[in-house]
Biopython code that builds the backbone (N, CA, C, O; Angstrom):
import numpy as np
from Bio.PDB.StructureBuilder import StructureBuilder

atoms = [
    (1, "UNK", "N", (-80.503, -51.206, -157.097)),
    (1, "UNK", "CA", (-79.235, -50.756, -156.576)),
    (1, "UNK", "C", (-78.401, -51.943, -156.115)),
    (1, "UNK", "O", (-78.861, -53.014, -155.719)),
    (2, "UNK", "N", (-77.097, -51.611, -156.218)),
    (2, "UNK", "CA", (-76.403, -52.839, -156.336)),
    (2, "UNK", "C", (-75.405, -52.954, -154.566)),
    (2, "UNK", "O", (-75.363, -51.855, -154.014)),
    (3, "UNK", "N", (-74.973, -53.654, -154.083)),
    (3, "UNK", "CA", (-74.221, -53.554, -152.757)),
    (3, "UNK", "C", (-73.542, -51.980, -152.822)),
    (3, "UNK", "O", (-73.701, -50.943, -152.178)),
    (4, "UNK", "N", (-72.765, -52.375, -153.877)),
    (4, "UNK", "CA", (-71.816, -50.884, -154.024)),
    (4, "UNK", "C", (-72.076, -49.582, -154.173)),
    (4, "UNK", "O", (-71.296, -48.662, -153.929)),
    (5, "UNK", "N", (-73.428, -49.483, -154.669)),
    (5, "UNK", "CA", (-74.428, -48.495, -154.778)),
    (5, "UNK", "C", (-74.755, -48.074, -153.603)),
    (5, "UNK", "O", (-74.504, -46.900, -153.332)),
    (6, "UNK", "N", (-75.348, -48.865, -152.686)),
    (6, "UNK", "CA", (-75.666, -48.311, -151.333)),
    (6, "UNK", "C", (-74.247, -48.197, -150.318)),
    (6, "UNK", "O", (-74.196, -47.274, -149.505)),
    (7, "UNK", "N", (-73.187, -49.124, -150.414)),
    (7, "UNK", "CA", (-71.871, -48.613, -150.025)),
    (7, "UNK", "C", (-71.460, -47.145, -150.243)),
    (7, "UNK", "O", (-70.715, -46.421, -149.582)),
    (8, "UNK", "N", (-72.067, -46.951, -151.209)),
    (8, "UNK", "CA", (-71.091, -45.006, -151.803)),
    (8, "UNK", "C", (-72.604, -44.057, -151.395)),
    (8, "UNK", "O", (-72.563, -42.827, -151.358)),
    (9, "UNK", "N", (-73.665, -44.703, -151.159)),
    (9, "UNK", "CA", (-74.572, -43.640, -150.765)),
    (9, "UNK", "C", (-74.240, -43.468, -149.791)),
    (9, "UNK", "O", (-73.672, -42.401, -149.562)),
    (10, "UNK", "N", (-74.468, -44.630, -148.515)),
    (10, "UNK", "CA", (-73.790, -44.199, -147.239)),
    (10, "UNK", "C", (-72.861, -43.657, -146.424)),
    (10, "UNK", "O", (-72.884, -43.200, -145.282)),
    (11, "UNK", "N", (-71.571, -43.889, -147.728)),
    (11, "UNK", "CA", (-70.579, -42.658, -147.409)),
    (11, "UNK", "C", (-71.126, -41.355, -147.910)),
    (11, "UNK", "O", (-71.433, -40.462, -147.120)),
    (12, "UNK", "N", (-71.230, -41.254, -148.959)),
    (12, "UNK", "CA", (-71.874, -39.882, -149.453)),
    (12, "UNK", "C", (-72.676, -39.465, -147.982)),
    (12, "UNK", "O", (-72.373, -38.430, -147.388)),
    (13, "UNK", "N", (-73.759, -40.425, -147.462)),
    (13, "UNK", "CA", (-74.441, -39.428, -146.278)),
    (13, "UNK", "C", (-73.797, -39.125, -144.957)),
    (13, "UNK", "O", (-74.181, -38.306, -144.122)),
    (14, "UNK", "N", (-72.471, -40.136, -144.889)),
    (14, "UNK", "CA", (-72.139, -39.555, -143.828)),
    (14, "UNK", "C", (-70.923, -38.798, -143.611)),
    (14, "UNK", "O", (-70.510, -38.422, -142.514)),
    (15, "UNK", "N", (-70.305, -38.575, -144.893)),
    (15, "UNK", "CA", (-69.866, -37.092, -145.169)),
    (15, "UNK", "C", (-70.118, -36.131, -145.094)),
    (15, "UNK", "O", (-69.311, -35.258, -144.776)),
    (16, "UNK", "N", (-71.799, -35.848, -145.461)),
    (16, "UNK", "CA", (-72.643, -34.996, -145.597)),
    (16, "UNK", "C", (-73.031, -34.362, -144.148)),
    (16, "UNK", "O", (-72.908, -33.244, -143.647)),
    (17, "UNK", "N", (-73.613, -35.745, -143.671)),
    (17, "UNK", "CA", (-73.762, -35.044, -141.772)),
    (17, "UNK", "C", (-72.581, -34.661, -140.906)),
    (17, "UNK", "O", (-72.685, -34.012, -139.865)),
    (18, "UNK", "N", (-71.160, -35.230, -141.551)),
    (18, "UNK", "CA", (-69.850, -35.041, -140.623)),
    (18, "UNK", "C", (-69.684, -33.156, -140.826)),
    (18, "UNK", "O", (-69.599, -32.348, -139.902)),
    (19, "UNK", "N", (-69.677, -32.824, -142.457)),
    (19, "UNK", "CA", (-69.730, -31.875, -142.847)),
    (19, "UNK", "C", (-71.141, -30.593, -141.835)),
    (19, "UNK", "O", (-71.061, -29.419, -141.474)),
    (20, "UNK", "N", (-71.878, -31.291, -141.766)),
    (20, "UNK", "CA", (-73.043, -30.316, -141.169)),
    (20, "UNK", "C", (-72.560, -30.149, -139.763)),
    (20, "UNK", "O", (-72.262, -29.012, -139.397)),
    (21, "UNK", "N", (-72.445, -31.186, -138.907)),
    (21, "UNK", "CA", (-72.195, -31.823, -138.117)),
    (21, "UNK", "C", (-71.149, -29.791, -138.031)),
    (21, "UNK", "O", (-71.719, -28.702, -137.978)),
    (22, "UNK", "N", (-69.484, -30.071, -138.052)),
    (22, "UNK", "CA", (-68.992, -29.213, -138.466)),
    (22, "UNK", "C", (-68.996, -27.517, -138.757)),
    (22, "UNK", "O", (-68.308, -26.598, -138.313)),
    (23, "UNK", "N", (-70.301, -27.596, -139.883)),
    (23, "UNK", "CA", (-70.779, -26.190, -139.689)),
    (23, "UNK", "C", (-71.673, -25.699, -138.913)),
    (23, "UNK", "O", (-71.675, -24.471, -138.828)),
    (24, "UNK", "N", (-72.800, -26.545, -138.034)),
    (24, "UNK", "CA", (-73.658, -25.952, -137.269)),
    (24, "UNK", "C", (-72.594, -25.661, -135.932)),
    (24, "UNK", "O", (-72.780, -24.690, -135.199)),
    (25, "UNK", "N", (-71.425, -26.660, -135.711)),
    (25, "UNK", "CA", (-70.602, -26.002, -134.568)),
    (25, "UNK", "C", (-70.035, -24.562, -134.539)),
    (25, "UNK", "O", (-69.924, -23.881, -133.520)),
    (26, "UNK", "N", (-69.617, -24.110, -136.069)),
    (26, "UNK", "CA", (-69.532, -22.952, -135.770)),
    (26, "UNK", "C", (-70.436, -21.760, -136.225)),
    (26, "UNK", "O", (-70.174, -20.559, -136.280)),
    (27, "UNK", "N", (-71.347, -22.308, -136.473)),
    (27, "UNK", "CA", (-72.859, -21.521, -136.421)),
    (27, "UNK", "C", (-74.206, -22.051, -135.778)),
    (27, "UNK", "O", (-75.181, -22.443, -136.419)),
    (28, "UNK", "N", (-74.095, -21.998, -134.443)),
    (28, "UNK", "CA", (-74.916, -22.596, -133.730)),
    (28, "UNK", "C", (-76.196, -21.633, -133.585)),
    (28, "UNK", "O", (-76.213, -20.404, -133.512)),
    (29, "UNK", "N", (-77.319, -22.594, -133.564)),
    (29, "UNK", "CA", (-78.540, -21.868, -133.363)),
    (29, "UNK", "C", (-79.036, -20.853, -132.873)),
    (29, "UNK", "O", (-78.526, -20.726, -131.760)),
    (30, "UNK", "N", (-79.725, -20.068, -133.057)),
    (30, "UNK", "CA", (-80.208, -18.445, -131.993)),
    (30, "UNK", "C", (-81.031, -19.450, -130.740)),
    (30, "UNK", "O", (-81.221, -20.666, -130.759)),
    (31, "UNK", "N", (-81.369, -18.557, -129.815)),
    (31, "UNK", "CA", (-81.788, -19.048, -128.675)),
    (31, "UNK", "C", (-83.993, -19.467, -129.441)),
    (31, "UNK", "O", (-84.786, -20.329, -129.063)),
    (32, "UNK", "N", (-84.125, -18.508, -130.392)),
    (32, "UNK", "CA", (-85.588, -18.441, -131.392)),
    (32, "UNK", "C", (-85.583, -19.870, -132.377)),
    (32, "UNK", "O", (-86.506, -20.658, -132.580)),
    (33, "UNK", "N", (-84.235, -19.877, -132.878)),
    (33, "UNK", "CA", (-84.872, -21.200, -133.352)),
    (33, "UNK", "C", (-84.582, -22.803, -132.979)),
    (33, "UNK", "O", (-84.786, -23.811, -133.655)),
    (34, "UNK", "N", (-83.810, -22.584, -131.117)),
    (34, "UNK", "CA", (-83.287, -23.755, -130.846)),
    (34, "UNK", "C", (-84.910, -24.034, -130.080)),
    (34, "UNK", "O", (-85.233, -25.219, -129.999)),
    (35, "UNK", "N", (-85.911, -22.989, -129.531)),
    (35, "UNK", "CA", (-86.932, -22.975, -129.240)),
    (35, "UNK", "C", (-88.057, -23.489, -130.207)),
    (35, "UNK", "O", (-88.899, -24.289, -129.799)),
    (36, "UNK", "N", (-88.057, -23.115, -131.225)),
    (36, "UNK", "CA", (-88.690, -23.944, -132.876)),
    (36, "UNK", "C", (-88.206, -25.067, -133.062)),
    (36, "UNK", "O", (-89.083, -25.760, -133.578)),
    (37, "UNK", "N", (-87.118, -25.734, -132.899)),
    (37, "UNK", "CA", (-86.834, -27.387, -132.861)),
    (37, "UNK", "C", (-87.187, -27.812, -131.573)),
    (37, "UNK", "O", (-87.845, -28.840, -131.734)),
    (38, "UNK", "N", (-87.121, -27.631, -130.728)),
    (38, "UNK", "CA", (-87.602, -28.181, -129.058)),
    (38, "UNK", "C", (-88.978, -28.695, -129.649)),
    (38, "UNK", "O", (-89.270, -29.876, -129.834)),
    (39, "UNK", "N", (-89.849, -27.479, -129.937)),
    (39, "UNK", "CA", (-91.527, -27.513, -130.306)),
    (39, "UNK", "C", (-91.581, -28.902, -131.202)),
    (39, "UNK", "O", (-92.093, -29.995, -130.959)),
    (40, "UNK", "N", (-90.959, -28.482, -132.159)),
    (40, "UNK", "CA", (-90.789, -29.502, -132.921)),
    (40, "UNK", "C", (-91.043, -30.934, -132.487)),
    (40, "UNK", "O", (-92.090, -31.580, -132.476)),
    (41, "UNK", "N", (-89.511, -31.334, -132.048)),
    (41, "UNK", "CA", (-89.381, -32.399, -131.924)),
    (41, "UNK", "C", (-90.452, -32.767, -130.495)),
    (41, "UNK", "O", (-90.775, -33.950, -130.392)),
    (42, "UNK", "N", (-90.883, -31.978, -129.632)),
    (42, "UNK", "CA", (-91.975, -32.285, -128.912)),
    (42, "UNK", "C", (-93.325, -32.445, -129.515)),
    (42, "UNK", "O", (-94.116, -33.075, -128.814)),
    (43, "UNK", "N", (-93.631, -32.143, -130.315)),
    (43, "UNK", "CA", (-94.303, -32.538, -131.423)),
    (43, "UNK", "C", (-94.604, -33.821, -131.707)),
    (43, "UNK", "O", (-95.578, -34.479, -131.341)),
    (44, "UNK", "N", (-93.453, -34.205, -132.567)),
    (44, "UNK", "CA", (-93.188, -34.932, -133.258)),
    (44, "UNK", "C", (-93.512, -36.414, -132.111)),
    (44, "UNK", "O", (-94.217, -37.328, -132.538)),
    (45, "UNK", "N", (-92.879, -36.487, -130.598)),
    (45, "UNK", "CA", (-92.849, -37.337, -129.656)),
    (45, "UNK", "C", (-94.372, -37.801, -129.573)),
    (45, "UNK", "O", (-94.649, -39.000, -129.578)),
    (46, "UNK", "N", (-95.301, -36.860, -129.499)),
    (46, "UNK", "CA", (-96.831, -36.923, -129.171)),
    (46, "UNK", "C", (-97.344, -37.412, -129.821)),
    (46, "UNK", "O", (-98.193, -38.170, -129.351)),
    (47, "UNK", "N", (-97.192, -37.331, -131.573)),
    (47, "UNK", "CA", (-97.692, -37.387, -132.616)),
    (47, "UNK", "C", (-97.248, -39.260, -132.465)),
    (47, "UNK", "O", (-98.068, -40.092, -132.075)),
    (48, "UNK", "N", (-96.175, -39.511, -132.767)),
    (48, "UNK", "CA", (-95.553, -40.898, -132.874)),
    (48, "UNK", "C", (-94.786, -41.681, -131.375)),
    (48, "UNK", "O", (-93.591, -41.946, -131.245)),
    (49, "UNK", "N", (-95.629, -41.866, -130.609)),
    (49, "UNK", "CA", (-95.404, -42.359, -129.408)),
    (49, "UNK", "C", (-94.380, -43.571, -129.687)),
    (49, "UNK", "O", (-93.197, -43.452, -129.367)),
    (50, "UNK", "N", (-94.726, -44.389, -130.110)),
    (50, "UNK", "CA", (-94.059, -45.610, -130.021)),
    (50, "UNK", "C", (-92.865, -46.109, -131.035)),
    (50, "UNK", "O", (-92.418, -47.252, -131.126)),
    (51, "UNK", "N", (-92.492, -45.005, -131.733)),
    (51, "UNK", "CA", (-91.461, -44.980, -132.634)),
    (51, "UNK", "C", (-90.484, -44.341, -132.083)),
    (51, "UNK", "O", (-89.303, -44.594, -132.318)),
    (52, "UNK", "N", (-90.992, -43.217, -131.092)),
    (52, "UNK", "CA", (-90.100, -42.557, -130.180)),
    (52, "UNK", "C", (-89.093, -43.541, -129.265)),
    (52, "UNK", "O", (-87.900, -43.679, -128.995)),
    (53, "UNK", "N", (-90.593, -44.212, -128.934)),
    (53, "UNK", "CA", (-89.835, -45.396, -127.654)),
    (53, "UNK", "C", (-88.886, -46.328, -128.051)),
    (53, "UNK", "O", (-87.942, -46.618, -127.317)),
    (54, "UNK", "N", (-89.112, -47.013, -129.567)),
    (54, "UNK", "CA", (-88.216, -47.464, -129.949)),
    (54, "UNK", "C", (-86.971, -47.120, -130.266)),
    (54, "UNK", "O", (-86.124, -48.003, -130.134)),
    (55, "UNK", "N", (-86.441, -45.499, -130.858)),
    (55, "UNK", "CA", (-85.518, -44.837, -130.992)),
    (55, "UNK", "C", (-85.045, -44.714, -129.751)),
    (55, "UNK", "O", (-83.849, -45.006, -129.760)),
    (56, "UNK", "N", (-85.478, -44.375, -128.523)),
    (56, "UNK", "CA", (-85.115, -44.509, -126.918)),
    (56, "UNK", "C", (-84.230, -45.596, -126.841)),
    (56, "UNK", "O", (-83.001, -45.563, -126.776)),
    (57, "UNK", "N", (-85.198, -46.837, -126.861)),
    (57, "UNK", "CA", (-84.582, -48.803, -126.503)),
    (57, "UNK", "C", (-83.232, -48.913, -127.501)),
    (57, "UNK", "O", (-82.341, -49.685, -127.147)),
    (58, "UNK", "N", (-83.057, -48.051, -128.902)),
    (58, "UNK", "CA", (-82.459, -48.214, -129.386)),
    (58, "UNK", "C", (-81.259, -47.447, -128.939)),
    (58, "UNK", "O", (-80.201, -48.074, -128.878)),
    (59, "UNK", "N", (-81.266, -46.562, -128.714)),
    (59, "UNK", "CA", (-79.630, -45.413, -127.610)),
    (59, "UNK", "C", (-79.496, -46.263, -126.586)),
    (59, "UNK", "O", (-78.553, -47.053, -126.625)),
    (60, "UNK", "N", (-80.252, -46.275, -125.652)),
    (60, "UNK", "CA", (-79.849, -47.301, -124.327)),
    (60, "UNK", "C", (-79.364, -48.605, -124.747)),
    (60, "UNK", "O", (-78.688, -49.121, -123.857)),
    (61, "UNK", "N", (-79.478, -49.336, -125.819)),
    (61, "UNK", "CA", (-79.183, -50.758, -126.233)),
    (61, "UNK", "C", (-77.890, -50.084, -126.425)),
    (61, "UNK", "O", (-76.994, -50.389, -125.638)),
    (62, "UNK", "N", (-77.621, -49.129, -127.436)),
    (62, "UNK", "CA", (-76.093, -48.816, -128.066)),
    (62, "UNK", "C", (-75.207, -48.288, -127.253)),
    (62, "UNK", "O", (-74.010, -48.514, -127.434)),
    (63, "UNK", "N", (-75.640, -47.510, -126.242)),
    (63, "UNK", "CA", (-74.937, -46.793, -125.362)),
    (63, "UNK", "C", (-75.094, -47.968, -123.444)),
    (63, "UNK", "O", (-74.715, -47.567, -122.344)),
    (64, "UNK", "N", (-75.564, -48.951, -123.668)),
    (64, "UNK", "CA", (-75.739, -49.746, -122.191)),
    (64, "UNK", "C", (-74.328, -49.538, -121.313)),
    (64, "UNK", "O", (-74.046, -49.066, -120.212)),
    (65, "UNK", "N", (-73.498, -50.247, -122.582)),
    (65, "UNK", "CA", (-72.003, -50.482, -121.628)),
    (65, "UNK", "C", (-71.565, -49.309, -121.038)),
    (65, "UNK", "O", (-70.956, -49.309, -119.969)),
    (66, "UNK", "N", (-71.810, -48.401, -121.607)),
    (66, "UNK", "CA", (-70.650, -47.034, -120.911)),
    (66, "UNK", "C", (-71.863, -46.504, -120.003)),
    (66, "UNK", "O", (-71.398, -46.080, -118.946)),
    (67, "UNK", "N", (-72.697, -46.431, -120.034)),
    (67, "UNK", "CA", (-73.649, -46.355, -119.110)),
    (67, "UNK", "C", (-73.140, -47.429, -117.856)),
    (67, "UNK", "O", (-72.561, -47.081, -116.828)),
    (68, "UNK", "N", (-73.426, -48.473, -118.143)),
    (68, "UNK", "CA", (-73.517, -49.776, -116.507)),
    (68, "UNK", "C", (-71.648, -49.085, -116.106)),
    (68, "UNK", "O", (-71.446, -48.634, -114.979)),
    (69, "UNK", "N", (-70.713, -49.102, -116.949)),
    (69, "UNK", "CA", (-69.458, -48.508, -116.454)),
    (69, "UNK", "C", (-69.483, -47.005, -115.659)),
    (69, "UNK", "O", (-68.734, -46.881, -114.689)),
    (70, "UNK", "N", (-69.968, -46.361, -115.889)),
    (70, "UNK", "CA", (-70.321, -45.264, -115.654)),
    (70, "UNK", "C", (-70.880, -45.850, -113.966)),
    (70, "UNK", "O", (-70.103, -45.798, -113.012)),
    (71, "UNK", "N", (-71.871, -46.219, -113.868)),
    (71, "UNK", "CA", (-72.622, -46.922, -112.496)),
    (71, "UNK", "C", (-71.473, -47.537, -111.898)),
    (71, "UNK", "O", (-71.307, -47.067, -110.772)),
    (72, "UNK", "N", (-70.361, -48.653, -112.283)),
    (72, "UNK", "CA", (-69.817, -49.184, -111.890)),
    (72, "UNK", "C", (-68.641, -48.560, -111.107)),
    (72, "UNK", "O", (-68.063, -48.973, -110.101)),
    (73, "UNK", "N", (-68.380, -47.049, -112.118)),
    (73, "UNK", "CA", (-67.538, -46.463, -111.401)),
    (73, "UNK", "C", (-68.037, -45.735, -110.478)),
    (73, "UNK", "O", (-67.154, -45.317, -109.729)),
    (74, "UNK", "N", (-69.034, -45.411, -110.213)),
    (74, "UNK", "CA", (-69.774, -44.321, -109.524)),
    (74, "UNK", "C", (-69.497, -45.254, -107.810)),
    (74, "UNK", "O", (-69.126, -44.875, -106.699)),
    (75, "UNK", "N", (-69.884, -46.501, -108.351)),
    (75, "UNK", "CA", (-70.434, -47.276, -106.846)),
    (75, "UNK", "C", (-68.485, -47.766, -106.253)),
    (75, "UNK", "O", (-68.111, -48.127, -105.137)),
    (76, "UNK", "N", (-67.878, -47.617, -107.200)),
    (76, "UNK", "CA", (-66.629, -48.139, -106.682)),
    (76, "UNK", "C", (-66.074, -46.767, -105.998)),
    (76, "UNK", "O", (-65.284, -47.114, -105.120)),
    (77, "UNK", "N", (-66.160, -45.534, -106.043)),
    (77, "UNK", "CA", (-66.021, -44.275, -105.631)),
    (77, "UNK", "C", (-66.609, -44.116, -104.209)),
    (77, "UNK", "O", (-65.965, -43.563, -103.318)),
    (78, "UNK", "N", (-68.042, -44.693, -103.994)),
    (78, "UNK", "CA", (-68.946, -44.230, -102.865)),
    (78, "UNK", "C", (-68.779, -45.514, -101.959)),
    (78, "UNK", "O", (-69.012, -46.667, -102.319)),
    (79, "UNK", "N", (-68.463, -45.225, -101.078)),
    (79, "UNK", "CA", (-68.451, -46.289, -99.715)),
    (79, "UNK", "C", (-69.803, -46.306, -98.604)),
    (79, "UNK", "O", (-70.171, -45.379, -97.883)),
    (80, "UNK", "N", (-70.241, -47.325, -98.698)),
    (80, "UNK", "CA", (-71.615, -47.442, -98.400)),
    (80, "UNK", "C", (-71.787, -46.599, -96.487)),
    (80, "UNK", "O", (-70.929, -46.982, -95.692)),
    (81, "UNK", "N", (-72.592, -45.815, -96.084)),
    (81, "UNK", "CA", (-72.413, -45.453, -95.119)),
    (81, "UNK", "C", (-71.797, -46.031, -93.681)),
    (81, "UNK", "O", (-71.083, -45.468, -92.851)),
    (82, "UNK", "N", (-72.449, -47.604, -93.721)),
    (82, "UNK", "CA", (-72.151, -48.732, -92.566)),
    (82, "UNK", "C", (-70.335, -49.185, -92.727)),
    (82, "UNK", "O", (-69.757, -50.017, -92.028)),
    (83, "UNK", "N", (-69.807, -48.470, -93.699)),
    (83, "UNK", "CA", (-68.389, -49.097, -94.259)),
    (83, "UNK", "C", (-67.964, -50.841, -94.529)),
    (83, "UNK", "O", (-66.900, -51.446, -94.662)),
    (84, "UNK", "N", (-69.208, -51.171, -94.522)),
    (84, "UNK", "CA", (-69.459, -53.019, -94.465)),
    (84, "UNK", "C", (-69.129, -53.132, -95.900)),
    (84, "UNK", "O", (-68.672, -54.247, -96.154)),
    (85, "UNK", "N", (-69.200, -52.423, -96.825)),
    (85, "UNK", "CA", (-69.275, -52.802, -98.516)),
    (85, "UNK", "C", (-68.016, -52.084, -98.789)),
    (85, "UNK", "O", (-67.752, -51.027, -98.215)),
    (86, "UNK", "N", (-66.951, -52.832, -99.963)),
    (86, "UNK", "CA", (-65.716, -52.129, -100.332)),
    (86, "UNK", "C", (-65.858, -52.661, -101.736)),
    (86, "UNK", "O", (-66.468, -53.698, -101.994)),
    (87, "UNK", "N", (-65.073, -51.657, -102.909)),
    (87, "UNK", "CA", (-64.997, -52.076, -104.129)),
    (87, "UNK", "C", (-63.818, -51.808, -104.565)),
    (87, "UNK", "O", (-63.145, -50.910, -104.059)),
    (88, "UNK", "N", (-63.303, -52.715, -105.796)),
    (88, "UNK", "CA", (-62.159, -52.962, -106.056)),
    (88, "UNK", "C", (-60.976, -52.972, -105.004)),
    (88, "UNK", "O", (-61.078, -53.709, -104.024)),
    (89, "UNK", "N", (-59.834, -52.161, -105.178)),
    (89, "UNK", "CA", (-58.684, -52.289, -104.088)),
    (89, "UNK", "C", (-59.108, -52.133, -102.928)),
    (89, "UNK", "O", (-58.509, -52.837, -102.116)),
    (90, "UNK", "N", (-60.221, -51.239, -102.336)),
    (90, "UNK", "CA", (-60.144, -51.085, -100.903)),
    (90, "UNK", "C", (-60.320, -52.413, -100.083)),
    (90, "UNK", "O", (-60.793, -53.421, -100.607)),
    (91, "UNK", "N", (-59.986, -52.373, -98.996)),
    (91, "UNK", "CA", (-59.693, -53.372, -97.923)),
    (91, "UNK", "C", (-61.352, -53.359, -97.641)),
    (91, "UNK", "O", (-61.947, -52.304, -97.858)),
    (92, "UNK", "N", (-61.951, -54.298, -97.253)),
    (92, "UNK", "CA", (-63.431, -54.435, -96.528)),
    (92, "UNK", "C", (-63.267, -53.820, -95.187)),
    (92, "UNK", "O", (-62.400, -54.406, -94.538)),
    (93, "UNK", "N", (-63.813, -52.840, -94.574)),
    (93, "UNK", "CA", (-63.959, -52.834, -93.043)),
    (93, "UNK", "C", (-65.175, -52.629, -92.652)),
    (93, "UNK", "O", (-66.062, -51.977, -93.204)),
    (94, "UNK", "N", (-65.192, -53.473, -91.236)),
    (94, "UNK", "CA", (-66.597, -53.374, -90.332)),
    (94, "UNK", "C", (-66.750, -52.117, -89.794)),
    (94, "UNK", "O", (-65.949, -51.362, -89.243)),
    (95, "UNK", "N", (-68.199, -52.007, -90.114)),
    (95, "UNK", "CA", (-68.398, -51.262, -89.099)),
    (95, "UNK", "C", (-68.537, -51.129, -87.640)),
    (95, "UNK", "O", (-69.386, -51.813, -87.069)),
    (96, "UNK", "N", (-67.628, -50.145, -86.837)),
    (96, "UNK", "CA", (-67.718, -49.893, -85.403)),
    (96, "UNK", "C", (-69.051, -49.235, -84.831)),
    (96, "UNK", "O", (-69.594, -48.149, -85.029)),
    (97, "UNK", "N", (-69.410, -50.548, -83.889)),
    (97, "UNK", "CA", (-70.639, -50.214, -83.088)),
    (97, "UNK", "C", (-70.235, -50.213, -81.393)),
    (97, "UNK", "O", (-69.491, -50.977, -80.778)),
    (98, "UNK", "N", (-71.023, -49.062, -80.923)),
    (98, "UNK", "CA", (-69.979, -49.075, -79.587)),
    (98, "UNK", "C", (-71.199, -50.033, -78.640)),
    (98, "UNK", "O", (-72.429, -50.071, -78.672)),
    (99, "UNK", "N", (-70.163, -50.739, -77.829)),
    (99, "UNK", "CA", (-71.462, -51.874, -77.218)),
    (99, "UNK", "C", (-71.651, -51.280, -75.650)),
    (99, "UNK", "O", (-70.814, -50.811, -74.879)),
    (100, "UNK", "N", (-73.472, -51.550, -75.465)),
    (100, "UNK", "CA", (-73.638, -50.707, -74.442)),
    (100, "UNK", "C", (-73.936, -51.767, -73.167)),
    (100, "UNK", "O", (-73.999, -52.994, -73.229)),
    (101, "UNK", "N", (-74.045, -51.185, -72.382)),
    (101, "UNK", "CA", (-73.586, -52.293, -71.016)),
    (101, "UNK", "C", (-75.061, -52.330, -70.732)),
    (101, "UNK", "O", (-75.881, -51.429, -70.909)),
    (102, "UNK", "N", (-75.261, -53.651, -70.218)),
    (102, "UNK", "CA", (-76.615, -54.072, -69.810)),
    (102, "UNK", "C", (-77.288, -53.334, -68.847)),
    (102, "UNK", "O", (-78.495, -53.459, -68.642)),
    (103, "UNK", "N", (-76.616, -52.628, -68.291)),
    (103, "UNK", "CA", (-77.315, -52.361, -67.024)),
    (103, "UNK", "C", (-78.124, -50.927, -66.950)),
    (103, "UNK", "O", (-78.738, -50.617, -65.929)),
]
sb = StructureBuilder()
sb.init_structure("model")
sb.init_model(0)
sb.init_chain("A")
sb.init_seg("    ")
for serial, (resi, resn, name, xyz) in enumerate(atoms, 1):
    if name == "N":
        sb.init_residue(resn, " ", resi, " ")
    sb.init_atom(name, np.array(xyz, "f"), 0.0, 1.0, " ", f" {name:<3s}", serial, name[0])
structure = sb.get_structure()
C-alpha cells in the first residue's frame, strides 16, 4: 500500500465512524444492551490489563491540558479558607486574627 492508499483508507474510516457516530445518536442503546457492552468491555479490562492501562496513559496524555485548565480554573474560583492565597485579579488579603490579651 502506497502513502495515498492509507490516506483514503483513513478517510474512508473516519467517515464511517462520523456516520455511526451520527446514527447511534439517534438510535441509542436499550438500557439490555448498554448492560451487554458494560459486561463486555469489563471483560475485556480483566482479560488485557496492561493494554487497558496504556489506552488510559494514552487519553490523559491527549486530554492533560484541558484537564490541568480545568484544575486551574477550579483553584482560581476557590479562595483558600485562611484568605492568605489569591488567584489571578483578586487582591491578596490577610487573614484577620483577633489578638488576645495576655492576661
Amino acid at each position: 500500500m502506497t502513502y495515498k492508499d492509507n490516506d483514503k483508507e483513513a478517510l474512508r474510516k473516519a467517515k464511517n465512524a462520523e456516520r455511526m457516530r451520527r446514527w447511534r445518536a439517534e438510535n441509542p442503546l436499550s438500557p439490555h444492551q448498554r448492560a451487554k457492552e458494560a459486561e463486555r468491555s469489563r471483560q475485556w479490562r480483566k482479560a488485557n490489563p496492561e493494554k487497558y492501562k496504556e489506552q488510559q496513559n494514552a487519553w490523559y496524555a491527549k486530554n492533560r491540558e484541558r484537564i490541568l485548565a480545568q484544575v486551574r480554573a477550579k483553584k482560581r474560583r476557590t479562595v483558600m479558607d485562611d484568605g492568605s492565597v489569591s488567584y489571578g485579579d483578586r487582591k491578596t488579603t490577610q487573614a484577620v486574627r483577633p489578638q488576645r490579651s495576655l492576661e
